[in-house]
N, C-alpha and C positions, 0 to 999 in steps of 0.2 A: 568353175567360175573364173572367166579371167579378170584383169587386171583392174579392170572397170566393174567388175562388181557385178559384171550379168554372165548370165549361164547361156553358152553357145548351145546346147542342146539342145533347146527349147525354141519352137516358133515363136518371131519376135524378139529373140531374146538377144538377136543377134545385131537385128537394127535397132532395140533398146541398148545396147553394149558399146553401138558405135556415137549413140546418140549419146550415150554417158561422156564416151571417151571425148565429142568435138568439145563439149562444154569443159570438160577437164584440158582440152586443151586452151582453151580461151580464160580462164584461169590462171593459169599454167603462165601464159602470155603477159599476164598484170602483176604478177611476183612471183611465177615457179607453184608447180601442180603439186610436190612432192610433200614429201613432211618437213624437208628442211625446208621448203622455200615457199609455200602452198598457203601462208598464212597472209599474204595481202599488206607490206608493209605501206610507209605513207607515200612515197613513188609521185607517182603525176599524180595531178589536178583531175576533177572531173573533167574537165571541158578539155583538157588536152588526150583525156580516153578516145580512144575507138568506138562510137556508140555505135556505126555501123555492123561490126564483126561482134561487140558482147550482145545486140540485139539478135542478132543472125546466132549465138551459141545457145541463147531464153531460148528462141523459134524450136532447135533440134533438141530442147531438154522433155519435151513432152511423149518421147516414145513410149511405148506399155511395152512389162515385161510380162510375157503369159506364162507360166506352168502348164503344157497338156498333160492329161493321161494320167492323173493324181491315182485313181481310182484301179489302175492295172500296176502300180509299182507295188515291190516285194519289200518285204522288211530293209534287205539291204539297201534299195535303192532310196525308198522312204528315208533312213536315216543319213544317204550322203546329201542330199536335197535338201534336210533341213538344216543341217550343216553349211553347206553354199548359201540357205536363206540368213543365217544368223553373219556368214562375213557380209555380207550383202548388207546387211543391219549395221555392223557395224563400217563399213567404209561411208553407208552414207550421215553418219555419228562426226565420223573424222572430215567430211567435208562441210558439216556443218558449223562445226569446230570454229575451220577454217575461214568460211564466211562468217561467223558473229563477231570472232577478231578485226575482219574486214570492216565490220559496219562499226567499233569503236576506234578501227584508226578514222573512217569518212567524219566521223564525229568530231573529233579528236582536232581533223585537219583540214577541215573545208567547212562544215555546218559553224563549227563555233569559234574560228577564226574569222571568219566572215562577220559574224556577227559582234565580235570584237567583245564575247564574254569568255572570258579563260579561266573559269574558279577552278581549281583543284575538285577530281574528280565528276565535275558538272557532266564531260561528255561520256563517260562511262555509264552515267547517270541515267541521260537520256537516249543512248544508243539499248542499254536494256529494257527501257517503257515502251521503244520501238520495238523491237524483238518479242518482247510478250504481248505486243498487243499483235503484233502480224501470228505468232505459232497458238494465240486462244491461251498464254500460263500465266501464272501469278507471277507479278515481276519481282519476289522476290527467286523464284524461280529461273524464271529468264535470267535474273544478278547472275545466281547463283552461275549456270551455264558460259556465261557471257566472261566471268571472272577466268575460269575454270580455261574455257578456247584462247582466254591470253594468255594464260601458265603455259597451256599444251605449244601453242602456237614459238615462246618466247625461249622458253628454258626448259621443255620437256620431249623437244621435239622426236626422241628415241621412243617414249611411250606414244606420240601420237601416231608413228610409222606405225608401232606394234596392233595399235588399234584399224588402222586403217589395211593393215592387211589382214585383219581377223584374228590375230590372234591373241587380242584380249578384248575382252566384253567391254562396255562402259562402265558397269560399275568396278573391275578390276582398277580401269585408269583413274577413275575418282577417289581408289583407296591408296594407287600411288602417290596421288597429289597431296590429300591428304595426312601419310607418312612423312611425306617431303615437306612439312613445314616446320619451322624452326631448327634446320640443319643448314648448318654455315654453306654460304653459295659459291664454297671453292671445296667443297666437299658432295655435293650436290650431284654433279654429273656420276661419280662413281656408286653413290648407295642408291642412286635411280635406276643403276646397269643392276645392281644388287637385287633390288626389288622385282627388277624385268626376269632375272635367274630364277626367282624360287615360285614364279609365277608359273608353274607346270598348267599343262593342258588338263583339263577335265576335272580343276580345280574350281568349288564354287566359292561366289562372294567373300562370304563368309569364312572359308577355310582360309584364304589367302588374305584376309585384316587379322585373321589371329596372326598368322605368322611374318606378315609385313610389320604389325605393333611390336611381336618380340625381335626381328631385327634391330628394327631404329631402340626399342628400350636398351637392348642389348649394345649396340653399339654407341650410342648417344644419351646413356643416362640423364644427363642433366636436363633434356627433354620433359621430361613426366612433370615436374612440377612447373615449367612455364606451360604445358599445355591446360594442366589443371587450371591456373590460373586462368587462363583464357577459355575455357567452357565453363566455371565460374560465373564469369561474368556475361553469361546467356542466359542463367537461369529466369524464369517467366512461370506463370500459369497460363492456359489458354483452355479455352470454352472451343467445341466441337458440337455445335447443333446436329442430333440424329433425329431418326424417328420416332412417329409413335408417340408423341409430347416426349420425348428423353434426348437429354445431351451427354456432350462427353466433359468433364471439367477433369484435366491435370496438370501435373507441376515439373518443369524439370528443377533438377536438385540436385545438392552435392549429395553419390550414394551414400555414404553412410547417414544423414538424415532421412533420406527418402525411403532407406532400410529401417530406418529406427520408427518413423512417424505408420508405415504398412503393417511391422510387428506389433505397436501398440493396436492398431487396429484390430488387429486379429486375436490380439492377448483378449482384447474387448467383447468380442464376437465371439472366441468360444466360450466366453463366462458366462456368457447369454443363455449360448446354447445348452449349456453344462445345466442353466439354473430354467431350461424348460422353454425357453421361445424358439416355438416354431419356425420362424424365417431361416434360409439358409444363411450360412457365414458371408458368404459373400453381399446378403443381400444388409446382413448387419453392419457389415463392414461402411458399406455407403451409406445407410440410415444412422448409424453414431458419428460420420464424417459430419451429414450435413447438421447435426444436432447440434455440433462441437463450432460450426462456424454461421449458425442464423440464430443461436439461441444465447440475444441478447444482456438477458436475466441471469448467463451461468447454469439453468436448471441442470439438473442431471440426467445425464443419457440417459440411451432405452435400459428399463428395468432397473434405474436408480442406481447406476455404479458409473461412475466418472473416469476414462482412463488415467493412470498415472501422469501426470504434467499436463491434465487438460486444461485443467484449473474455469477458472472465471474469464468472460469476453472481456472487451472494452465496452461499455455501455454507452458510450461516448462516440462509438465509430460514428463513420460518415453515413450517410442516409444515402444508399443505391436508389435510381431511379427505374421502374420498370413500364414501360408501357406497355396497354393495349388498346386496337380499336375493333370498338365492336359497335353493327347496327344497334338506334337504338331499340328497333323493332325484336332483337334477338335479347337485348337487355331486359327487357320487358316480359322475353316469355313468348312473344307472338310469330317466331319461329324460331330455327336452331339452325341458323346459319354460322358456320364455325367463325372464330374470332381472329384476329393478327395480334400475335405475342414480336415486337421487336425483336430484333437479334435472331429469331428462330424461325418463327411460320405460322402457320395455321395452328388454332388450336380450341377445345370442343366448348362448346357454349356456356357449358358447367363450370370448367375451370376459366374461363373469363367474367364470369358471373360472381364465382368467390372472389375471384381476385379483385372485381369492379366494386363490392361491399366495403373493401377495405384500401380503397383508393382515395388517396388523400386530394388529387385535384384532376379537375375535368375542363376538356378544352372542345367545347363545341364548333363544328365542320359543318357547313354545308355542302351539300351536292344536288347536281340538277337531276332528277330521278327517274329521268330516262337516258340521259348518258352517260351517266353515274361521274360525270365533270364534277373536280371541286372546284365551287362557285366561289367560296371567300375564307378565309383563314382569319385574315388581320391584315392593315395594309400603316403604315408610316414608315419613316427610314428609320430608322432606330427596331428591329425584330422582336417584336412580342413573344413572352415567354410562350401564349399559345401557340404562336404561327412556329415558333422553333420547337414544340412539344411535336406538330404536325409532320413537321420537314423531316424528322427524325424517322418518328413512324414508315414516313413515305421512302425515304432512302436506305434507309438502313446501313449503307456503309460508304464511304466514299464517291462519288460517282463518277472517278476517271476510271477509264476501260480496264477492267481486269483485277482493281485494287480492291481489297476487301476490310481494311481501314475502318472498323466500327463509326458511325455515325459519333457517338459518343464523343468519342477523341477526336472528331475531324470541325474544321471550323466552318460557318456558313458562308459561301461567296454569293457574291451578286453577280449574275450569266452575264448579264450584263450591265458594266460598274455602273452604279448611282451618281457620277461625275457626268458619264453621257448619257445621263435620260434615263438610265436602267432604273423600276418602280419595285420597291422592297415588298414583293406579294411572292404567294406559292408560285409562282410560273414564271420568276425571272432569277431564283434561288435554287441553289446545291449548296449537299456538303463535300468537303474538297478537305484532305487531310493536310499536313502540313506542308510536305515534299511538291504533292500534286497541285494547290495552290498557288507556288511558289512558281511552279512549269508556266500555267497560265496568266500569272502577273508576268513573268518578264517575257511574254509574248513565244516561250516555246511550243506549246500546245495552243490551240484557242478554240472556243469552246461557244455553242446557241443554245440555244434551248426552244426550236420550232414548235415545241407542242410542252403542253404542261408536265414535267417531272421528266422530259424528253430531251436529254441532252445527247448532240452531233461535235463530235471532238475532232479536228485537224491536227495532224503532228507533223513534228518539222519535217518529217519526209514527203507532204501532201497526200498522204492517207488518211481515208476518213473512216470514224467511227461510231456507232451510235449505243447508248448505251440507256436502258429501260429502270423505270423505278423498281424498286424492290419490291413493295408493296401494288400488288394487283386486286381495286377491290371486285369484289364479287358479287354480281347483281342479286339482290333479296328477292322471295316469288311478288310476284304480281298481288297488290291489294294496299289498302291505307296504309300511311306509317301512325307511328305513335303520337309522333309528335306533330302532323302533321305535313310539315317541309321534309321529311323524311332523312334527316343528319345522322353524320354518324359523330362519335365521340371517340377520345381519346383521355382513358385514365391511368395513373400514374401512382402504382404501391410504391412499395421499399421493402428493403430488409427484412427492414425492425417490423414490419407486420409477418416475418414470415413468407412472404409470397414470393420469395426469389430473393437469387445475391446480385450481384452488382453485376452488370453486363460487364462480357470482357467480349474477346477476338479470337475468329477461327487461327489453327497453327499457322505459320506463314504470314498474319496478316500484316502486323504491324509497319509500316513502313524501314525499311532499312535507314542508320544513320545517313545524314550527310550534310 
């Protein structure tokens, strides 16, 4: 593999190599190709760019690199191949790097200078909503990346050479980065040279965070307890929707609680099993958790033994809201069309049926029942607890591109503000978290809504994007409904019946501060 990341051996691989190399030189031309110089500082203007020669670099970026002959290589050749593939991985890693740094200096120094809004951190901000919405990742994701290409770019640039020539993976550099936090930044250059040393080849992940932690613990003791502190203060629960009607609920925590709260668990589970229940430990394990946090009354666990420190709930808690919408023809019995649990998916007619018995309030939906359009919710400026039970259901979680911002936590907008004409109905409303909100009040993002629950979003870079309700309903078979007009509903347990805890947020969801 040469220099550019393509393999001269291979047909193609040669005018893919060169096509790598014009673009690296065009590059190269707007701050230096290299690792020192290859991160795109603030330099010129757009308009004073060459849009002729970095259009003419896009033009020669699209050559294929082929592989022939997979299927006649020997062990050895097979394994230097995949070797060449994996620097190949990793250089185009480092020029990514490279351009995400690029597109928060453009932010930084032309989109929000322009616009003559300069908050701290604003363009970091929205250079990573752009980034994940262009690569399809969760922007805390894209953050994450985006922070990471100004470390490598700014002050690490010996790790990002390293990666760029192959010879450390990505997750190597991200263990670099972060060992490399909270060490004085006049000591910083040489225990980054440290950490590049003990980084041997054939070294996995893993093997090389054990020994990069006892470096810097070793060397910089007083480390451990500001980072404790600062993972501290990340702790969270988060909900993971699986399959199957099952999710994932956990907790990060400081270990020795998370170690003390799993021993009790298990102290629990095998007393069970000790004293004759059939269930496995594990499955005890989870059946005493949810026992110990929906079971408002205190009762006692399975098999009438209470863990040590379970004690008594708060019977005072707050009252979670759960919905479901389910036809009323499947309520009824007159099919079994599965239901929609928020927060989660589908789910089978049975368990929306218990849970619809013990639903404290219902928000009736009309739809036209051959386009399955919803015809009316509620209409005033002021949002009716039903029309907001509805928007919920229907969105489920944020509706700017990629964010995953539970509905719950995110506040309702008007697609189109109620100042100009915009009419407070299901078709001129989202929910929009607090961050993403915020984008399209001050006119960074802007946002329609051409079809009902169908919003098209512009970001400042004039990219557009379109983004679908959550909820899809699902045509019922052909025949009467119950009720006639054929509606659906939406009802709404809690806790305190048992029928579920409090809706939370997949990992990653929550918006990042700012």
């Amino acid at each position: 593999m040469d220099q550019n990341g393509s393999f001269p051996d291979t047909e193609a691989g040669t005018n893919a190599g060169n096509n790598a190399g014009d673009v690296a030189g065009d590059v190269g031309d707007d701050g230096g190709g290299g690792a020192d110089g290859g991160c795109g500082g603030a330099g010129e203007t757009a308009a004073e760019r060459s849009r002729s020669g970095f259009d003419a670099g896009l033009d020669s970026f699209t050559g294929s690199l082929v592989l022939q002959g997979v299927e006649i290589l020997d062990e050895e050749q097979a394994g230097a191949v995949l070797s060449r593939l994996d620097h190949l991985i990793c250089w185009a890693q480092a020029q990514q790097a490279k351009v995400l740094h690029r597109m928060e200096v453009i932010f930084r120094d032309e989109i929000l200078f322009a616009s003559g809004k300069l908050e701290p951190g604003l363009a970091f901000s929205l250079a990573a909503e752009e980034a994940a919405t262009i690569l399809g990742i969760p922007t805390g994701t894209a953050a994450m990346r985006m922070s990471e290409a100004g470390t490598l770019c700014e002050t690490h640039t010996a790790t990002l050479a390293k990666l760029e020539s192959g010879a450390l993976s990505y997750g190597h550099v991200q263990t670099v980065l972060d060992q490399s936090q909270s060490i004085p930044a006049g000591e910083l250059p040489g225990f980054e040279a440290e950490l590049l040393g003990v980084a041997v080849a054939g070294q996995t992940g893993s093997q090389f965070r054990v020994k990069a932690r006892r470096l810097r613990e070793n060397k910089y003791p007083e480390t451990i307890l500001k980072r404790q502190r600062t993972a501290f203060e990340k702790r969270r629960v988060v909900l993971e929707p699986d399959c199957d009607g099952m999710s994932w609920l956990s907790a990060f925590l400081p270990a020795e609680k998370a170690q003390a709260i799993f021993t009790q668990l298990s102290k629990a589970a095998r007393g069970e099993r000790s004293a004759g229940d059939p269930r496995m430990v594990d499955q005890l394990r989870a059946d005493i958790l949810e026992d110990l946090l929906l079971d408002r009354e205190g009762r006692a666990t399975s098999g009438g033994k209470t863990p040590s420190g379970g004690g008594k709930t708060n019977s005072n808690r707050a009252r979670g809201e759960i919905l479901v919408l389910i036809n009323a023809e499947t309520l009824f019995g007159a099919d079994e069309q599965p239901a929609e649990l928020h927060g989660y998916g589908p789910i089978s007619p049975k368990t929306a049926r218990r849970m619809a018995r013990e639903a404290a309030k219902w928000t009736p939906v009309e739809r036209d029942p051959e386009t399955e359009e919803i015809l009316r919710v509620g209409r005033r400026r002021k949002i009716p607890a039903g029309l907001q039970r509805w928007l919920r259901a229907r969105d489920g979680t944020c509706r700017f591109p990629g964010c995953r911002s539970n509905a719950v936590i995110s506040e309702i907008d008007h697609t189109r503000p109620w100042a100009q004409g915009g009419a407070t109905d299901h078709d001129n409303l989202e929910h929009l978290c607090r961050r993403h909100h915020m984008f399209k009040t001050e006119g960074f993002w802007k946002a329609c809504q051409p079809a009902a629950g169908v919003i098209e979003w512009t970001s400042p870079g004039g990219r557009t994007y379109r983004t679908e309700p959550h909820l899809q309903l699902a045509s019922a078979p052909a025949g009467p409904g119950v009720n006639g007009s054929g509606p659906c509903a939406t009802g709404s347990g809690t806790g305190a019946t048992g029928t579920g805890s409090t809706l939370g947020s997949r990992p990653g969801d929550d918006p990042p501060p700012f």
